[in-house]
C-alpha positions as CSV (number, residue, x, y, z in Angstrom):
1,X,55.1,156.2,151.3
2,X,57.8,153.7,152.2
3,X,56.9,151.6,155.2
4,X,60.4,151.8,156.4
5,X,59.9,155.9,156.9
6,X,63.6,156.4,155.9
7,X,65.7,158.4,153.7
8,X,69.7,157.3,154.6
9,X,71.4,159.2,152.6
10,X,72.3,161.8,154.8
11,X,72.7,159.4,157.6
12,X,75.5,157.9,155.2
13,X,77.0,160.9,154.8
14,X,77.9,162.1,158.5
15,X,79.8,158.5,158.7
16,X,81.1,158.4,154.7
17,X,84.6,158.8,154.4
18,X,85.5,161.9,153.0
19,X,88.9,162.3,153.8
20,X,91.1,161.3,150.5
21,X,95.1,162.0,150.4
22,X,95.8,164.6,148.1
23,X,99.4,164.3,146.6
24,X,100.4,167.9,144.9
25,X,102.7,166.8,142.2
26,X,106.3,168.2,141.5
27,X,107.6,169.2,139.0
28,X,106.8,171.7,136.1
29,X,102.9,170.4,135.0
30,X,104.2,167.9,132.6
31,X,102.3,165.0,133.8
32,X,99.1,164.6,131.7
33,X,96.4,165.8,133.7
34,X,98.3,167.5,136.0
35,X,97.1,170.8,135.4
36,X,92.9,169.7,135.3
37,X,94.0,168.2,138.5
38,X,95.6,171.3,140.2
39,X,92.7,173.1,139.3
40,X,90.1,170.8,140.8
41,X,92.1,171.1,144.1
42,X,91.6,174.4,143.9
43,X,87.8,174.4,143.5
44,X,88.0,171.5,145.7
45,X,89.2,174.0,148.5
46,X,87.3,176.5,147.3
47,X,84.3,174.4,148.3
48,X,83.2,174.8,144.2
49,X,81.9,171.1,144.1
50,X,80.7,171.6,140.3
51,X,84.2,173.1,138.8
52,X,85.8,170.8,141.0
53,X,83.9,167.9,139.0
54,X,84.7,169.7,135.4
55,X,88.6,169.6,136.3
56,X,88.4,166.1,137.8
57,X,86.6,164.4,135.2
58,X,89.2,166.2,132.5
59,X,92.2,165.0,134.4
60,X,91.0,161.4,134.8
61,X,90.3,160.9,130.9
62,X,93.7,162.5,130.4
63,X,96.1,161.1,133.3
64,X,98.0,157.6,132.4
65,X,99.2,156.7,135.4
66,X,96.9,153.9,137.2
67,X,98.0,155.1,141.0
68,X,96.6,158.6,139.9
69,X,93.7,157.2,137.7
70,X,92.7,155.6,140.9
71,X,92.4,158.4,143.2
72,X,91.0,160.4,140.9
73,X,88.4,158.4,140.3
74,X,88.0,157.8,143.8
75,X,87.9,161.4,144.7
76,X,85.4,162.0,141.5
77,X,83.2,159.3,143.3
78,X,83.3,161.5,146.8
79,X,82.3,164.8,144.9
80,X,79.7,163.1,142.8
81,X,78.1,161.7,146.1
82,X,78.2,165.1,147.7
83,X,76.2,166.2,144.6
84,X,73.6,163.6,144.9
85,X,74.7,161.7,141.8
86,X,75.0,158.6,143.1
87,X,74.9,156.4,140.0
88,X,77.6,158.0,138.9
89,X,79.6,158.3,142.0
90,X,78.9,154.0,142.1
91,X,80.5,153.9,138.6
92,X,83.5,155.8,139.5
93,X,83.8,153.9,142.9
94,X,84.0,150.4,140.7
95,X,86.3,151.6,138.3
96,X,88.6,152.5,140.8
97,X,88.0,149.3,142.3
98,X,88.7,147.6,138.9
99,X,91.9,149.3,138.5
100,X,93.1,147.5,141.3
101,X,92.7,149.9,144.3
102,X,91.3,147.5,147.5
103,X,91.6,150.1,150.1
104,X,89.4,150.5,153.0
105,X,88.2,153.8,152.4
106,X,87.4,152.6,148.7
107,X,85.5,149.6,149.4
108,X,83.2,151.4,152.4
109,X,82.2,154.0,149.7
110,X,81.9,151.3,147.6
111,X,79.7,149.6,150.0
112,X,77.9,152.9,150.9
113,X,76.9,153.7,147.2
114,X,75.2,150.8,146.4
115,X,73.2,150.4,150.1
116,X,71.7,153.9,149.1
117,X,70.9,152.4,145.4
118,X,69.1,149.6,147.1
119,X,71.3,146.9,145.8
120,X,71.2,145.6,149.0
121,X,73.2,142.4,148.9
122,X,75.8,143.4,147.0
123,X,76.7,146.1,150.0
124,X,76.1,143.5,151.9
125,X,78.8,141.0,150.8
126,X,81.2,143.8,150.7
127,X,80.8,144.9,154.1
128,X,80.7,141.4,155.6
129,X,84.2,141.1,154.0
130,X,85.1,144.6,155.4
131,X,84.0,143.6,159.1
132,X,86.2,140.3,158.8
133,X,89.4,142.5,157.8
134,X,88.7,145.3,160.1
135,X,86.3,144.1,163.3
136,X,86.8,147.5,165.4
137,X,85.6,149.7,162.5
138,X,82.6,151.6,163.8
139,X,81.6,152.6,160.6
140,X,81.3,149.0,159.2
141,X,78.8,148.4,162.2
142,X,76.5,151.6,161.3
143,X,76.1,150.5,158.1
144,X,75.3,147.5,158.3
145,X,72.6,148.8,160.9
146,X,71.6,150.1,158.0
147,X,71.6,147.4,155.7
148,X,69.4,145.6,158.2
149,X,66.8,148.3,158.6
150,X,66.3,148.7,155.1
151,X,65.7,145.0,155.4
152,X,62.9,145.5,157.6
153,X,64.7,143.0,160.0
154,X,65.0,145.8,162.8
155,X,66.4,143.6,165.3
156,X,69.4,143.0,163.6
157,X,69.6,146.8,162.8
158,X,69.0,147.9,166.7
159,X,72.4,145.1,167.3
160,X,74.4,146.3,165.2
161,X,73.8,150.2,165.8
162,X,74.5,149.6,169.5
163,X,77.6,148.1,168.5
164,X,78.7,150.5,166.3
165,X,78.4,153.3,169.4
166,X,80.0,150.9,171.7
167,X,82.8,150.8,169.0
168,X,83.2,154.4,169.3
169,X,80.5,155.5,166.8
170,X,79.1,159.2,168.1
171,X,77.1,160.0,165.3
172,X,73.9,161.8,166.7
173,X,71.6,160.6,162.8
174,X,72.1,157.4,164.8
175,X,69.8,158.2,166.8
176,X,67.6,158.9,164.2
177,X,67.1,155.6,163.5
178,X,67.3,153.9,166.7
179,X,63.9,156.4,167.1
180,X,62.2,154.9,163.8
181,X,63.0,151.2,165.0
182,X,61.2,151.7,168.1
183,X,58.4,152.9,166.1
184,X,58.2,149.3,164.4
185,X,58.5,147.6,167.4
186,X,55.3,149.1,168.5
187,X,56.6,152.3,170.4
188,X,54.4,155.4,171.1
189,X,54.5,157.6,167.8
190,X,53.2,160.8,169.5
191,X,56.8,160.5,172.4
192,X,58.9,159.2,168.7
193,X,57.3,162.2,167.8
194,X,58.6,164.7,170.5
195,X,62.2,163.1,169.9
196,X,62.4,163.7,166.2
197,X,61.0,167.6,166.9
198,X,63.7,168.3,169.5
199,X,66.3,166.7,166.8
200,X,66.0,169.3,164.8
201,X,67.1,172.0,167.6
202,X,70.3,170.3,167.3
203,X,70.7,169.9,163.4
204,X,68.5,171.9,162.0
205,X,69.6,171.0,158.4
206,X,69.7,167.2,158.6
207,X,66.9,166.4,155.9
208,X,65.7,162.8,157.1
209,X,64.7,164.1,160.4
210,X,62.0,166.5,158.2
211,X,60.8,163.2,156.0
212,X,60.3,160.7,159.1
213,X,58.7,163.9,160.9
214,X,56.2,163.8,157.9
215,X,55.6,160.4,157.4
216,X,54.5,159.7,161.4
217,X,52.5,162.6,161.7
218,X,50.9,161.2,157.9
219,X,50.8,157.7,158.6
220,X,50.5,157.5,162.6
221,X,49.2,160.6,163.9
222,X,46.7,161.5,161.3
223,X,48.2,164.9,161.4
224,X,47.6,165.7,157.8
225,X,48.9,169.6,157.8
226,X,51.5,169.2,159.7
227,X,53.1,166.3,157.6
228,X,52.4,169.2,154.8
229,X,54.9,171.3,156.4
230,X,57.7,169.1,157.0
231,X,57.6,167.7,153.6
232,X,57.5,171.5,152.4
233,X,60.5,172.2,154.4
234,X,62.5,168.8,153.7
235,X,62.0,169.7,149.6
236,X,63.2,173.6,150.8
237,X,66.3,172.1,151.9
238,X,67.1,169.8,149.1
239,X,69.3,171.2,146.4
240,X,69.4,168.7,144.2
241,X,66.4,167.0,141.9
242,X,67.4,163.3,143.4
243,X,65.3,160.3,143.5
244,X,64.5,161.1,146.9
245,X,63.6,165.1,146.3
246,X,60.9,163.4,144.1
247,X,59.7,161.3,146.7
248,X,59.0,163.9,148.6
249,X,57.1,165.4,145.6
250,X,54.8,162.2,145.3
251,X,54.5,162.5,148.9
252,X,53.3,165.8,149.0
253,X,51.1,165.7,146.6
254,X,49.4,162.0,148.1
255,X,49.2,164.3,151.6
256,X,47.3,167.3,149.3
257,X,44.8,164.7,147.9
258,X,43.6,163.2,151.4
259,X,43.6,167.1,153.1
260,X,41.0,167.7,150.2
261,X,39.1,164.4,151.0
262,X,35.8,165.2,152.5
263,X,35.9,165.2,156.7
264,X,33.5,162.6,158.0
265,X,31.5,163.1,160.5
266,X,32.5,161.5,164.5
267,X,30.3,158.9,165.3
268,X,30.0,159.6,169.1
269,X,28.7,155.9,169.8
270,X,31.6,154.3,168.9
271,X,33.7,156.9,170.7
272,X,31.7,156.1,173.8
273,X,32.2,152.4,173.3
274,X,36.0,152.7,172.9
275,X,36.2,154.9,175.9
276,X,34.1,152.4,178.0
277,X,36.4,149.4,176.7
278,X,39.6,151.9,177.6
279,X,38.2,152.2,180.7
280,X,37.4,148.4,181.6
281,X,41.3,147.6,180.5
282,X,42.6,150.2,182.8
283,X,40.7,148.8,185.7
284,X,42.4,145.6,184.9
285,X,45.3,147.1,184.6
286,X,45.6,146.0,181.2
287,X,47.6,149.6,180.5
288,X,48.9,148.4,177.0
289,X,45.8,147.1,175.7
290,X,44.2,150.7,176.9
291,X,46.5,153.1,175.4
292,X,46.3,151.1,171.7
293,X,42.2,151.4,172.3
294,X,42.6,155.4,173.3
295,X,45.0,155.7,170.5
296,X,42.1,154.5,168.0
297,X,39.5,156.8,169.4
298,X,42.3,159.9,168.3
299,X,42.6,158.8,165.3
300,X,38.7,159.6,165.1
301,X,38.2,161.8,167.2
302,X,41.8,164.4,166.9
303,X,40.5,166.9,170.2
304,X,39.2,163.9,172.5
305,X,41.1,165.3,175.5
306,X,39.7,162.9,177.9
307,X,41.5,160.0,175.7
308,X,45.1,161.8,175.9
309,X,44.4,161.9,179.6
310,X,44.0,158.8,180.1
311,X,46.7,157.7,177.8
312,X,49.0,160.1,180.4
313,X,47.1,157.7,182.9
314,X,48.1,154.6,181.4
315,X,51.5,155.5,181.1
316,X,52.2,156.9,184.1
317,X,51.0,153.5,185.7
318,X,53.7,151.6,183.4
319,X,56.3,154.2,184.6
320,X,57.0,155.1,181.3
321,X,57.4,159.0,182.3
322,X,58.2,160.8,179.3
323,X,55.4,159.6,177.3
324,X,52.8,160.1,180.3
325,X,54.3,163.7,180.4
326,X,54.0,164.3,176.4
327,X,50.4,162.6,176.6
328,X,48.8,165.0,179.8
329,X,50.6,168.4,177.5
330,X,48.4,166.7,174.6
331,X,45.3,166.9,176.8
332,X,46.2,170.3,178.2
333,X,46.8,171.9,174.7
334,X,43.0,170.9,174.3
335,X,42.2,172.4,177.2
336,X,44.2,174.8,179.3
337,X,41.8,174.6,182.1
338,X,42.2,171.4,182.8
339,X,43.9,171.4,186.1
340,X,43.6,167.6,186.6
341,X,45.7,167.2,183.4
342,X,48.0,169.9,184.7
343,X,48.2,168.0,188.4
344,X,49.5,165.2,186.9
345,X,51.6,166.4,184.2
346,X,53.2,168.3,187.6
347,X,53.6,165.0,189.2
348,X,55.0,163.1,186.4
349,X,57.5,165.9,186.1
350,X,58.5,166.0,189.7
351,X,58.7,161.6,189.7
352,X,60.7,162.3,186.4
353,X,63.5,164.6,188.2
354,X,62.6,167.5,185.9
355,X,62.1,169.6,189.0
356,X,61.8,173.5,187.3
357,X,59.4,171.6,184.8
358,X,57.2,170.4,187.9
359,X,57.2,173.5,189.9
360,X,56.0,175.5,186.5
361,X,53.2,173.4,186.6
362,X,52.7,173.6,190.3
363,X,53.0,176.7,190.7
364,X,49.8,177.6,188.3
365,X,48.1,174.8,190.3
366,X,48.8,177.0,193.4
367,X,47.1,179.9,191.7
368,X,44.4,178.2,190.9
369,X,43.8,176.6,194.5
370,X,44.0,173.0,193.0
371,X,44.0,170.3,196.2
372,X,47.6,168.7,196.3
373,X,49.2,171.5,195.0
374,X,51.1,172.8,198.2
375,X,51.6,169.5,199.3
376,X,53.4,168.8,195.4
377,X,55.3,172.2,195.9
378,X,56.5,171.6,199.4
379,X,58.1,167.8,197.8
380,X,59.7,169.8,194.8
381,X,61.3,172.4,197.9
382,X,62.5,169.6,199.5
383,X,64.7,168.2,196.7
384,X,66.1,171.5,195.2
């Protein structure tokens, strides 16, 4: 799978400029082309993508007039992108371009196409020229966000993604990839992970949260099946057979090969030794160190509940809340009686201000007669 973890098309398309003038002609149909064209608006409006492409493509071989050549072709180049044929939607992009059309819109899609086609430098140069015309273009600062992560140079991506929101940028698929940046800058996969799951709640039919969702639970977490599902449901939701709907083929069917791999056996020595060297660094309070060491013994050992507590632990000491909280729910989902796991996934909830989250959890503890939990309760009543 790609290193980078990252489909952008669909990214792209929340922030690609769709909106293209469309001048109704007057007069009685004589212009050639004219009628193709009037019919593709019509499909066009009709949301009829694939007619709409028939008439457009007619009427742009026919019309003579360069002014219209030009927006048909750029408006061909918009459809063909919302149909995944981005070759083709390039082409008609840069003969548009050729005919003499520098406009904005024009050159981002331009610039847009060929970033997806992985001809890097070439969006590259256009977009740098873009920024120097038009410096308080959001847009121009999102891509090239994207230009830099698919460089792998994710500092540069991270700079010019904040500035793209600070410019006015509210695109949410942002945050997609702020997500996947911290996860190459060394961030907790399982808490990426929780984001990217909770993503979904609020577009349900964005298809690169589904990919990233599969390649961190593949690559990271180990989590083998679960990967299995997301690519499942990220090929359900592709329509089209793209480059990147094949991908996801390869990908499933690299997932499919490692499930039917045989499962080796723990070796509980060198569980114990990892625990005992977790240990050691969390006594001096080396929390960092600890939580890569209890990470390792996970990935051997999948139901090792006393590792994700004391991965909750190690966070909770670095006051990093929402991963401790995501790491003791790890260790309770292994174990439900755990109420030491449950105490301090109650704390971290109450230190955290998520105050009906802590007095769930409390409130369990209290029927359970768990020391500290009417002491924890009578905290949460005082802030409510």
């Amino acid at each position: 799978m790609d290193q980078r973890g990252i489909i952008i098309k669909p990214v792209i398309n929340t922030i690609f400029i769709t909106v293209c003038v469309i001048i109704l002609f007057v007069g009685c149909g004589r212009e050639p082309g004219e009628k193709e064209y009037k019919s593709a608006l019509k499909a066009i409006e009709e949301k009829d993508l694939i007619r709409a492409r028939s008439h457009l493509e007619i009427s742009y071989r026919e019309t003579v007039s360069i002014k219209d050549k030009i927006e048909r072709a750029n408006q061909l180049g918009i459809i063909l992108w919302k149909l995944n044929d981005i070759n083709l939607a390039n082409q008609y992009f840069n003969e548009a371009a050729e005919l003499g059309n520098t406009s904005y819109t024009l050159l981002f899609n331009q610039a847009t196409t060929l970033l997806y086609l992985d001809r890097l430098e070439e969006s590259n140069l256009i977009l740098q020229n873009l920024i120097n015309q038009y410096p308080n273009k959001s847009d121009i600062y999102a891509l090239l966000g994207l230009y830099y992560y698919k460089n792998n140079d994710y500092e540069n991506a991270m700079m010019y993604i904040k500035r793209a929101k600070d410019k006015g940028a509210n695109n949410p698929k942002l945050s997609v990839i702020n997500e996947l940046i911290k996860l190459h800058n060394g961030l907790d996969p399982y808490l990426i992970n929780e984001t990217l799951k909770k993503s979904i709640n609020d577009d349900p039919k964005y298809l690169p949260t589904y990919y990233n969702l599969a390649f961190i639970n593949k690559n990271y977490l180990d989590e083998l099946a679960i990967a299995k599902d997301y690519i499942h449901q990220y090929l359900e939701l592709s329509t089209t057979d793209s480059p990147q709907y094949q991908q996801g083929k390869r990908i499933l069917n690299e997932i499919k090969k490692e499930i039917d791999k045989p499962i080796k056996n723990i070796d509980q020595n060198e569980i114990n030794d990892l625990m005992q060297k977790g240990s050691k660094k969390i006594e001096e309070k080396l929390f960092v160190e600890a939580i890569k060491i209890y990470r390792e013994v996970v990935k051997k050992d999948k139901k090792n509940k006393n590792a994700f507590f004391n991965i909750g632990h190690a966070y909770f000491r670095l006051n990093n809340l929402d991963a401790a909280a995501t790491a003791f729910k790890q260790a309770l989902d292994l174990d439900p009686t755990n109420k030491d796991a449950r105490y301090n996934l109650a704390v971290t909830y109450y230190k955290n201000k998520k105050i009906e989250l802590a007095e769930k959890e409390t409130m369990t503890l209290l029927e359970q007669n768990y020391p500290g939990a009417r002491k924890l309760q009578t905290a949460i009543n005082a802030v409510q």
